[in-house]
C-alpha positions in Angstrom: 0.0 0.0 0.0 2.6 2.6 0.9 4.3 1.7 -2.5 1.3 3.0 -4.3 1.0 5.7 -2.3 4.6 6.5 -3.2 4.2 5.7 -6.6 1.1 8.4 -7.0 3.0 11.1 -5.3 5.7 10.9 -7.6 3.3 10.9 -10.7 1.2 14.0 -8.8 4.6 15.5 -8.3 5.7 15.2 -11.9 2.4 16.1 -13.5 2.8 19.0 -10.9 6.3 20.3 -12.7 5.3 19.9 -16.4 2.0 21.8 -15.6 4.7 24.9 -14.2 6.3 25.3 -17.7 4.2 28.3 -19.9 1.6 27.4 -21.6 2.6 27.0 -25.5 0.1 29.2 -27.5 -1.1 28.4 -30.9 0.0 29.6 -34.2 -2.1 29.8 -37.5 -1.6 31.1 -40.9 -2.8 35.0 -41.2 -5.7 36.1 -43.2 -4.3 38.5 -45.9 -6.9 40.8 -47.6 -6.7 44.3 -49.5 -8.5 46.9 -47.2 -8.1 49.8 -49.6 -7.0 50.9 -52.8 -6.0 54.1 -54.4 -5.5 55.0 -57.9 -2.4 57.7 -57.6 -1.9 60.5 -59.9 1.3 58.7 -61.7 -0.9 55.7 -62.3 0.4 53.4 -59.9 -1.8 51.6 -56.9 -1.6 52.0 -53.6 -2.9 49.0 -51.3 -3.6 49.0 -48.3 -3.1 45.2 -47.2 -4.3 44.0 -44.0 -2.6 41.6 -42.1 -4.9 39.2 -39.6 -3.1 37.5 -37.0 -5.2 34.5 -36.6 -2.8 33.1 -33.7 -3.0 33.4 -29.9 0.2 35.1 -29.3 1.8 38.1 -30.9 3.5 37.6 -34.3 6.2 39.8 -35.6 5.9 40.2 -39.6 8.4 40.9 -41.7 7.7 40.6 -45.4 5.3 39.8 -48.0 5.9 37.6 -51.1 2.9 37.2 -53.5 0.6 37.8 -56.3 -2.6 39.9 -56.5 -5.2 39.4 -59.8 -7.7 41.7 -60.4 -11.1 39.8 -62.3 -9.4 37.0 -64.6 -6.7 39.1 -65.5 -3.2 38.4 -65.3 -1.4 38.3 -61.7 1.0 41.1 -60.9 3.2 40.5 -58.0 3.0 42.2 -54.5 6.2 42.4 -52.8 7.0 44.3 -49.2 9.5 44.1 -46.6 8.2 45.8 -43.4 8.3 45.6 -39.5 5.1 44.9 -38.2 4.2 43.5 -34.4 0.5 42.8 -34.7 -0.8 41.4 -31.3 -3.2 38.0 -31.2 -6.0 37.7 -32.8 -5.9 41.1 -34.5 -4.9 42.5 -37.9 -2.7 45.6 -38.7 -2.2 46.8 -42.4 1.2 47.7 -44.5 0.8 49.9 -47.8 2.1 48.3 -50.8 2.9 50.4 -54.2 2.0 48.1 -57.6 2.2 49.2 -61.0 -0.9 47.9 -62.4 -0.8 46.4 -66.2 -3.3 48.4 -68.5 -6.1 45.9 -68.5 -6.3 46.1 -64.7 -6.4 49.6 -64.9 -9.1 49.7 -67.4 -11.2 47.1 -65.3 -10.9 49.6 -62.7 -12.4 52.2 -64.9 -15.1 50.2 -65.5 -16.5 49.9 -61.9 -15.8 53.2 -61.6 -18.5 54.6 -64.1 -20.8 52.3 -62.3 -20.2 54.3 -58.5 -20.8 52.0 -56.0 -23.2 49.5 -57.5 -19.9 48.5 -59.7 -17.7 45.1 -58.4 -14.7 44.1 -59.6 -13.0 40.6 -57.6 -9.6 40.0 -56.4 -8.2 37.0 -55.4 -4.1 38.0 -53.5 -2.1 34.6 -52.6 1.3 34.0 -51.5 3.5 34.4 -48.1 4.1 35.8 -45.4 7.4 35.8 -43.1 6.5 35.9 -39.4 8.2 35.1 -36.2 5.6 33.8 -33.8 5.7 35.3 -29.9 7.2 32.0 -28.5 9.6 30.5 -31.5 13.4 31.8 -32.1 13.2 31.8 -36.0 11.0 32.9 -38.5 9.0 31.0 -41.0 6.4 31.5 -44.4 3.3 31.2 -43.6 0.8 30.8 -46.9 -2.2 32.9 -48.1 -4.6 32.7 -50.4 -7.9 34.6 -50.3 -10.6 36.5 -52.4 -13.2 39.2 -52.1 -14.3 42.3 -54.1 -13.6 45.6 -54.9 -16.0 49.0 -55.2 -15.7 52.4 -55.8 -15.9 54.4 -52.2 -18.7 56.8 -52.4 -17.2 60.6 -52.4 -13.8 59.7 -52.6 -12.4 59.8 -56.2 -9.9 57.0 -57.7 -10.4 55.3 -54.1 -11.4 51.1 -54.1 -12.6 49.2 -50.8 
């Protein structure tokens, strides 16, 4: 009897000491979605890319490495190297500038005439490089997501 007794102290005790150690919080891939866009005066785009943190600890972004298509058009590439410490479960946003190729650009026109009742889809995929709050190193996380795109009421050469 007093051998199992010793025998479930020491198991208590152990299960005592791992449940001391932090808890490890979990990581997932970030949402990545244009929030804005803005036609400049040289032609060029402007995004306004959000960043979601979809984890439960703080992740510290660095770069960006992807495509963005605009309807079926061809994909141009988005490309940003940045410093971004986005707490959990909350998103942050980087501006990118694109030059856009002259079908996108006419797309864009197109919705425009329309005002707000115009659409125009997106679809931006790629990765991501992010140190999560309890790892040493960085890694690529993947991202791949669509949505639409609509003239902003009031606010000229401006997409959301």
């Amino acid at each position: 009897m007093k051998r199992l007794l010793r025998s479930f102290l020491l198991v208590l005790l152990a299960v005592g000491l791992i449940a001391c150690g932090p808890p490890k919080k979990s990581v997932f891939p970030p949402t990545v979605t244009v929030q804005q866009l803005r036609v400049l005066p040289n032609g060029h785009w402007q995004l306004t890319v959000r960043i979601q943190n979809n984890s439960y600890g703080e992740m510290d972004f660095n770069s960006l490495e992807g495509q963005l298509q605009i309807a079926a058009l061809m994909p141009i590439r988005l490309h940003g190297t940045f410093e971004l410490d986005v707490p959990p479960l909350v998103g942050d946003v980087v501006q990118l500038d694109i030059l856009p190729t002259t079908a996108m650009t006419q797309a864009l026109q197109v919705i425009a005439s329309k005002g707000s009742a115009g659409s125009l889809a997106y679809r931006v995929s790629g990765s991501t490089n992010a140190k999560p709050e309890q790892e040493k190193q960085t890694r690529d996380f993947t991202f791949s997501g669509s949505d639409w795109l609509s003239p902003v009421p009031g606010i000229a050469n401006t997409y959301r």
